[in-house]
C-alpha positions in Angstrom: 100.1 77.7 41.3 100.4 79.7 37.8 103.2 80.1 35.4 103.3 84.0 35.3 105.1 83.5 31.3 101.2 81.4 30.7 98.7 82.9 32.7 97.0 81.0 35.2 97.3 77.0 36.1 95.9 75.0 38.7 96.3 71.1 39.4 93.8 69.1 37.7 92.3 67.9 41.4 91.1 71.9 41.5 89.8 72.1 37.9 87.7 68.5 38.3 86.1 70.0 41.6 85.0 73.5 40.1 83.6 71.3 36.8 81.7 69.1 39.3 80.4 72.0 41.4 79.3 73.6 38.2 77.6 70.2 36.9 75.8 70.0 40.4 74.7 73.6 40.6 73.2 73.4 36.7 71.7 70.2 37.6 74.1 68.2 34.5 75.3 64.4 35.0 79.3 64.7 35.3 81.0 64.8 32.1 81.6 61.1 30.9 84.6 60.1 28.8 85.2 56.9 26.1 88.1 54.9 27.4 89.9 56.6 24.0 89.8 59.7 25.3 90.9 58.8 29.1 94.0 57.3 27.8 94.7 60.0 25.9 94.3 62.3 28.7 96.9 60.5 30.6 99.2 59.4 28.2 101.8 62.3 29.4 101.5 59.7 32.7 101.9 56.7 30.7 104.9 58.0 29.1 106.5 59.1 32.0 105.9 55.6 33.4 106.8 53.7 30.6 109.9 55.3 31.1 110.5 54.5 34.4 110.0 51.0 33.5 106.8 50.6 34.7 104.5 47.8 32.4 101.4 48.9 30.6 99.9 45.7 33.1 100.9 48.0 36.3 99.5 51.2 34.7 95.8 49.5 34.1 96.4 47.7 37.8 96.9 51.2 39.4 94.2 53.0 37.9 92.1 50.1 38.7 92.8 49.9 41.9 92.9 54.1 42.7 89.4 54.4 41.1 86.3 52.7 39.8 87.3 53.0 35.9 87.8 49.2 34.4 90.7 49.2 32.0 93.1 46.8 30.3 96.7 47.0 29.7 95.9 46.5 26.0 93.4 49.6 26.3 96.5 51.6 27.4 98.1 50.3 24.0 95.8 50.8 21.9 94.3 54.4 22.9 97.7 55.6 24.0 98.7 58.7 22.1 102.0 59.5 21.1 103.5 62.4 22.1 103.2 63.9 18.5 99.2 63.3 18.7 99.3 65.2 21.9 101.4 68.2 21.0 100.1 68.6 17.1 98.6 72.0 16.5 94.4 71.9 16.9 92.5 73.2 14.0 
């Protein structure tokens, strides 16, 4: 489960349960994202996709279908970040 060269990792599944369990036991409302920043969380996925052939229509229809977020395949355009917008240095 960790990269010994990066320290510790987990999956994403284990990091969104200990945030919830920590919004539950401080009494916060889960974290809520714009749709910008969803698509740019998964835009690693929609690369990967994308180059697997799959349609930006099939991305929106899976995530649709797999949860209760309501996106477009033009959202997935236009808040889709490039792998340079991912990986640029943070200031």
């Amino acid at each position: 489960m960790s990269d010994p060269q990066h320290g510790k990792s987990y999956p994403v599944q284990e990091a969104i349960r200990a945030q919830l369990a920590l919004c539950d036991l401080a009494g916060l409302e889960p974290e809520m994202f714009p749709i910008q920043a969803f698509v740019g969380m998964i835009s690693d996925e929609v690369e990967a996709l994308r180059k697997q052939g799959h349609s930006d229509a099939q991305i929106a229809k899976t995530i649709q279908e797999n949860s209760k977020i309501e996106i477009t395949a033009e959202e997935v355009v236009d808040y889709y970040a490039s792998p340079e917008e991912r990986h640029a240095p943070h200031d």
